[in-house]
C-alpha positions in Angstrom: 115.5 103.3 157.4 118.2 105.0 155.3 117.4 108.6 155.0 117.8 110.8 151.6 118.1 114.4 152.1 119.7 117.9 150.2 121.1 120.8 151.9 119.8 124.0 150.7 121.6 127.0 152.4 123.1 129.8 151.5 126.3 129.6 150.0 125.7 126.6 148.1 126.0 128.9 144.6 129.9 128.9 146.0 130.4 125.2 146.4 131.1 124.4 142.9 134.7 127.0 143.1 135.5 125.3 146.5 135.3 122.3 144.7 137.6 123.2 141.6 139.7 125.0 144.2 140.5 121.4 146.0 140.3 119.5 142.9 142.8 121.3 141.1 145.1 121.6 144.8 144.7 117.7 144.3 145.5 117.6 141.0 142.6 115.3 139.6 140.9 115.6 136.2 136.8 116.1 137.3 136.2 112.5 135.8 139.5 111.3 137.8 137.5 112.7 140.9 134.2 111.6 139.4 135.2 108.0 139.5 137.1 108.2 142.9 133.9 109.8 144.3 131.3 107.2 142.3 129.1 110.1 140.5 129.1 110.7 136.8 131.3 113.4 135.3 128.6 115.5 134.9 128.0 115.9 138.2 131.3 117.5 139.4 130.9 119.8 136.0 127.5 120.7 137.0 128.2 121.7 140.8 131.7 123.6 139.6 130.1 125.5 136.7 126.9 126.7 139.3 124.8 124.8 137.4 123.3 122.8 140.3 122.4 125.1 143.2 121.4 122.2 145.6 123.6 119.8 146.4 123.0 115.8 148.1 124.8 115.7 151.5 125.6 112.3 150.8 127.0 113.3 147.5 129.2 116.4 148.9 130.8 113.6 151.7 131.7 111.2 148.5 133.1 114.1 147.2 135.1 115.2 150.2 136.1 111.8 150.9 137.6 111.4 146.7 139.4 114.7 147.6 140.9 113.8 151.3 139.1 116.8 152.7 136.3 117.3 155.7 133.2 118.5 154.2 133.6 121.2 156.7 136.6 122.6 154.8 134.4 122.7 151.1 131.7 124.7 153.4 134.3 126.9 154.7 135.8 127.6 151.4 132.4 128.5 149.9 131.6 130.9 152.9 134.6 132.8 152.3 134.1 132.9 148.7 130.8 134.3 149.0 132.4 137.1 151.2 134.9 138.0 148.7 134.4 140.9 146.9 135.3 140.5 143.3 137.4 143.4 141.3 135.1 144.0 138.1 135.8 145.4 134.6 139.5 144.8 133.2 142.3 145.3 134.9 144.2 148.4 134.6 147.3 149.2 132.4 150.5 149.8 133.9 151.6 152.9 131.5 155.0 154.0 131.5 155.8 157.9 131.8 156.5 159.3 128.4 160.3 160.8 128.2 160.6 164.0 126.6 
């Protein structure tokens, strides 16, 4: 019996930037990787964007496979990311002193 399942756990909001983050390392277009991983297009969009929050395990290892990672290392990636404290508002300006 071939069993169909989704992970839901925490973290999976950060998947979709460990994703890009490989993709892009690898240098693939998302339909490049779409086609390597056989999903649609709108898939990888979806899961990058944060679109999708839930995620097929048998999906994510297609994925991982298309990218020449262990899905282990897209987890890991996501973890950390969801650890990282982002800077917010705009950066600061970098203003000379005035001469006088």
């Amino acid at each position: 019996m071939d069993v169909k399942y989704t992970i839901y756990v925490p973290h999976t909001d950060h998947i979709g930037p460990a994703i890009r983050a490989f993709r892009e390392l690898a240098g693939l277009s998302q339909p490049a990787l779409a086609k390597l991983a056989g999903v649609h297009s709108r898939t990888i969009s979806r899961h990058e964007m944060g679109v999708s929050l839930s995620i097929d395990q048998g999906i994510l290892e297609r994925i991982a496979v298309a990218l020449g990672v262990p899905t282990e290392c897209l987890w890991q990636k996501a973890a950390g990311a969801a650890f990282t404290k982002k800077k917010r508002g705009r950066p600061r300006k970098n203003l000379a002193p005035l001469d006088d």
